[in-house]
C-alpha positions as CSV (number, residue, x, y, z in Angstrom):
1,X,56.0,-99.1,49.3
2,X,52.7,-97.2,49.7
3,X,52.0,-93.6,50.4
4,X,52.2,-92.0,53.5
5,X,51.1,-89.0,55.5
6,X,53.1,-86.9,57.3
7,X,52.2,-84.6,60.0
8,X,54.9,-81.7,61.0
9,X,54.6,-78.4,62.4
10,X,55.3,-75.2,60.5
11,X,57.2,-72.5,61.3
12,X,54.4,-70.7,62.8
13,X,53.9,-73.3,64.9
14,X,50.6,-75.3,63.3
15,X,49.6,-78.5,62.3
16,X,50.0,-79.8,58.8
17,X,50.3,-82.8,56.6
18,X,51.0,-83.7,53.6
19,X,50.5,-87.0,51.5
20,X,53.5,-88.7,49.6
21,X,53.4,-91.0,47.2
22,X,55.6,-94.3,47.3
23,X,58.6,-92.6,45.4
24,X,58.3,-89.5,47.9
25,X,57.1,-87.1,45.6
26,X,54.8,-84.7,47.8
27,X,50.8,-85.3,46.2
28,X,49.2,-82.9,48.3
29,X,49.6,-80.8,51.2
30,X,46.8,-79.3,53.6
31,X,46.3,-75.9,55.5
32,X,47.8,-74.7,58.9
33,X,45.7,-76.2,62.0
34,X,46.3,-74.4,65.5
35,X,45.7,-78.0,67.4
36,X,47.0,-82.0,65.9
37,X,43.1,-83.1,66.3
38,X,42.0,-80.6,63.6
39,X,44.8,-82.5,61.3
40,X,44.4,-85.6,61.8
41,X,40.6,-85.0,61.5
42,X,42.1,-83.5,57.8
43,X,43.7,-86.1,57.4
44,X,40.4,-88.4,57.6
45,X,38.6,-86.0,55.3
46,X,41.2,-87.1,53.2
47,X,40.5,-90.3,53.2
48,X,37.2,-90.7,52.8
49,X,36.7,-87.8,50.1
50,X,39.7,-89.0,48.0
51,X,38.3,-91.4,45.7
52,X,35.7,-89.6,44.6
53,X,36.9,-87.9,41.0
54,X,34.1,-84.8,41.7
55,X,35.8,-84.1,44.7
56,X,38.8,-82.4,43.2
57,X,38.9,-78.8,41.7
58,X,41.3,-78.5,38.6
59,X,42.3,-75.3,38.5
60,X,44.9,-73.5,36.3
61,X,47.2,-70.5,37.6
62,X,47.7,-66.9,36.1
63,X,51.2,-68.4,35.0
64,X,49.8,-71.2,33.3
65,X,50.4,-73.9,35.5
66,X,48.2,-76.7,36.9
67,X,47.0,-77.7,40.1
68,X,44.1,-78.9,41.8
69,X,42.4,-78.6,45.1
70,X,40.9,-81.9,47.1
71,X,37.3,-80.5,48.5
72,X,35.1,-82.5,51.1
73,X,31.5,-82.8,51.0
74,X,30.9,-79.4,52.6
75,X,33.3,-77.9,49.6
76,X,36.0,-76.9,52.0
77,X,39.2,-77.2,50.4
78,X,41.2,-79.9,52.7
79,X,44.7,-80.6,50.4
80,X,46.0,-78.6,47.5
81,X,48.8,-79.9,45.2
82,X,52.0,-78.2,44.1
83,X,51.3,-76.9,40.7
84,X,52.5,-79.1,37.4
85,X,53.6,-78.3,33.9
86,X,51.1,-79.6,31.9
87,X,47.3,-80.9,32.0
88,X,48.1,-84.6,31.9
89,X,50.5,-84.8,35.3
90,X,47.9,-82.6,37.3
91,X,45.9,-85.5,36.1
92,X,48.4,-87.9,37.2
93,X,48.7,-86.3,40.7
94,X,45.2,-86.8,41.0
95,X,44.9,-90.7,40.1
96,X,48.3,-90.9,42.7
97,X,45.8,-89.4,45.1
98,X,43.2,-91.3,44.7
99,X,45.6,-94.4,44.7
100,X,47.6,-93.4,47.6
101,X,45.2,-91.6,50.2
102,X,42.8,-94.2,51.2
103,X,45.3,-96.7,53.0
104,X,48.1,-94.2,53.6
105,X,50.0,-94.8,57.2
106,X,51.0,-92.0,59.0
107,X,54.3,-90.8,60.3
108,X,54.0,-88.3,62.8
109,X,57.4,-86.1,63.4
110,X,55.6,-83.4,66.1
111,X,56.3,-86.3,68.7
């Protein structure tokens, strides 16, 4: 089974997706967007910007944690990650990223 997007609305009301990987594990999730054009435009930014291992931000948080943030060209952050326990499986989530994102189907549930 492959990875998927999902796009669902929030409960303020917007736009978002996130990408799964083929055991359902949630890889990365994206911002609020007011209409589903600006997400599924996200979700093309996705796509194209995923392989590309200089794309991605890896960031450690104040509680020691890891997580990273998938940029696009312009260095707008389009998908963060939920954090991880150690170095190597914020690593891992990347790879599953790069692995997943480019051939991803979608599953819409706003519709």
């Amino acid at each position: 089974m492959a990875g998927k997007f999902e796009i669902y609305k929030d409960k303020a009301g917007e736009f978002r997706f996130r990408l799964k990987a083929s055991n359902g594990q949630s890889i990365l999730a994206s911002e609020g967007y007011k209409a589903k054009s600006g997400c599924t435009n996200g979700i093309a930014s996705v796509r194209k910007n995923a392989p590309d291992d200089a794309r991605y931000e890896r960031k450690t948080t104040e509680s020691g944690k890891f997580r990273f943030n998938l940029k696009s060209g312009n260095h707008q952050i389009i998908g963060t990650s939920e954090s991880y326990e150690s170095e190597s499986a914020r690593d891992n989530g990347i790879e599953s990223v790069k692995k997943n994102a480019p051939d991803a189907l979608i599953n819409d549930t706003t519709d």
